[in-house]
DRENMARVEX-299891 format. One line per 3 residues: number of its first residue (from 1); their letters; for each residue x, y, z of C-alpha. Coordinates in steps of 0.02 Angstrom, whole numbers. Example, Ala and Ser with C-alpha at 12.3 -4.5 7.8 and 13.67 -1.06 7.14 Angstrom:
// DRENMARVEX-299891
1	as	615,-225,390 | 684,-53,357
// end
This chain:
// DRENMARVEX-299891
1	xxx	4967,4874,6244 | 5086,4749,6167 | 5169,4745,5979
4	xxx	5068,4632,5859 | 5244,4564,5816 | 5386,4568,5930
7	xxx	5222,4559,6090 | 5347,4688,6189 | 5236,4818,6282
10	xxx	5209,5015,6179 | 5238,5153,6294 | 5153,5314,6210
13	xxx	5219,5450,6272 | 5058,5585,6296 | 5087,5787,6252
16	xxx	4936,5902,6245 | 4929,5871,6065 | 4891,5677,6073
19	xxx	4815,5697,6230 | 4628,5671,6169 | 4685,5563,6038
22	xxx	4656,5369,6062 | 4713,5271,5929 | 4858,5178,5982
25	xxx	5001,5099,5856 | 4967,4907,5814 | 5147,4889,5815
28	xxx	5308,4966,5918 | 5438,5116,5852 | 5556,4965,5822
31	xxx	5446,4850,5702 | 5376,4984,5615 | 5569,5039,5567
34	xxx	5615,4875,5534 | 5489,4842,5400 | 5480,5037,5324
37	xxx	5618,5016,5187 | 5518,4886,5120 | 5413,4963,5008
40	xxx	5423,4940,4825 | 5348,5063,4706 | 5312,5032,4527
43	xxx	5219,5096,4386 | 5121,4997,4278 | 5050,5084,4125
46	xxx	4866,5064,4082 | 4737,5146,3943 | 4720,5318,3968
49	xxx	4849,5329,4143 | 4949,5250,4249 | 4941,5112,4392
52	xxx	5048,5188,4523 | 5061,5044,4662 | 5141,5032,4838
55	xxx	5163,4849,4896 | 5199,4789,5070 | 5325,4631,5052
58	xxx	5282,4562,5206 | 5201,4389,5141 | 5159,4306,5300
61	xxx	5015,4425,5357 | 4915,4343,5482 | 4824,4486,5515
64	xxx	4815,4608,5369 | 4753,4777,5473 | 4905,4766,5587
67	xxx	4998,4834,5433 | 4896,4950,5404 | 4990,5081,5484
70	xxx	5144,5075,5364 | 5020,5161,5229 | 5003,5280,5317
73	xxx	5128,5422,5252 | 5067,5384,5094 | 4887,5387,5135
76	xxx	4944,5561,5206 | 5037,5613,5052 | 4882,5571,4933
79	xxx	4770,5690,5055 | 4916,5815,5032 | 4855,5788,4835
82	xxx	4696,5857,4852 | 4648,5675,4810 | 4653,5731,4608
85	xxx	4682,5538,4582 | 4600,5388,4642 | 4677,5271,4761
88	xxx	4605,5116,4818 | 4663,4986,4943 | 4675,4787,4881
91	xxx	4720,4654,4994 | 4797,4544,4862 | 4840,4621,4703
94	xxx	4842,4518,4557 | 4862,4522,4363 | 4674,4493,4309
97	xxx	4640,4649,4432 | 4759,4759,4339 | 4691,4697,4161
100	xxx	4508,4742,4230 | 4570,4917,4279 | 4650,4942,4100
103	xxx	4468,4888,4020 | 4382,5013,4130 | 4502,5150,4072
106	xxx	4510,5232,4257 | 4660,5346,4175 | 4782,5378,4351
109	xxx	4757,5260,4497 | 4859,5228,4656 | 4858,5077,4723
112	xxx	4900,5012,4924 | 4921,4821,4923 | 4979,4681,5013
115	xxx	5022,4584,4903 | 5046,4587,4730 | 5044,4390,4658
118	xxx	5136,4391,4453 | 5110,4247,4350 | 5245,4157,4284
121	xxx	5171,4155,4090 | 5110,4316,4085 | 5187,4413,3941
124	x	5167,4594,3901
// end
């Protein structure tokens, strides 16, 4: 199998405890480290909670799923939660999406984007 970015080939090494396990990584050791610091975190308060979003700045995704993977410790740590809050996945995160979740009053959400588009004349 080849990496969805650099196309070099992904040797997986097998052990008896991936052995009957066949998902293979979209993308090699040395993309995925590459593109790990670049996760921004913020907070955005809403009615009754908190917005607590994790944004992938990669903006030129051809192929949104092959990123998929970098949520994963996260999508880990929220299992690790006993899933007590929400979390939802949004391709393309925007400001009228947050002002809908603060009119629904959903209290704590976490949010996995890809994006996360700001207008310029939005004022708080």
């Amino acid at each position: 199998m080849q990496c969805k970015i650099c196309r070099n080939d992904i040797k997986v090494q097998r052990t008896f405890r991936n052995l009957l396990k066949f998902e293979l990584p979209g993308v090699c050791i040395h993309c995925f480290k590459q593109q790990m610091n670049y996760f921004p975190y913020f907070v955005i308060p809403i009615q009754n909670g908190l917005l607590h979003i994790f944004e992938l700045l990669i903006t030129d995704t051809k192929h949104p799923n092959d990123y998929i993977n970098y949520f994963r410790p996260y999508y880990r740590a929220y299992l690790n939660l006993n899933m007590t809050v929400d979390a939802v996945y949004i391709e393309t995160l925007t400001l009228n999406i947050i002002e809908l979740f603060d009119h629904m009053e959903l209290g704590h959400l976490i949010i996995f984007t890809n994006n996360f588009k700001e207008d310029k004349g939005y004022e708080i």
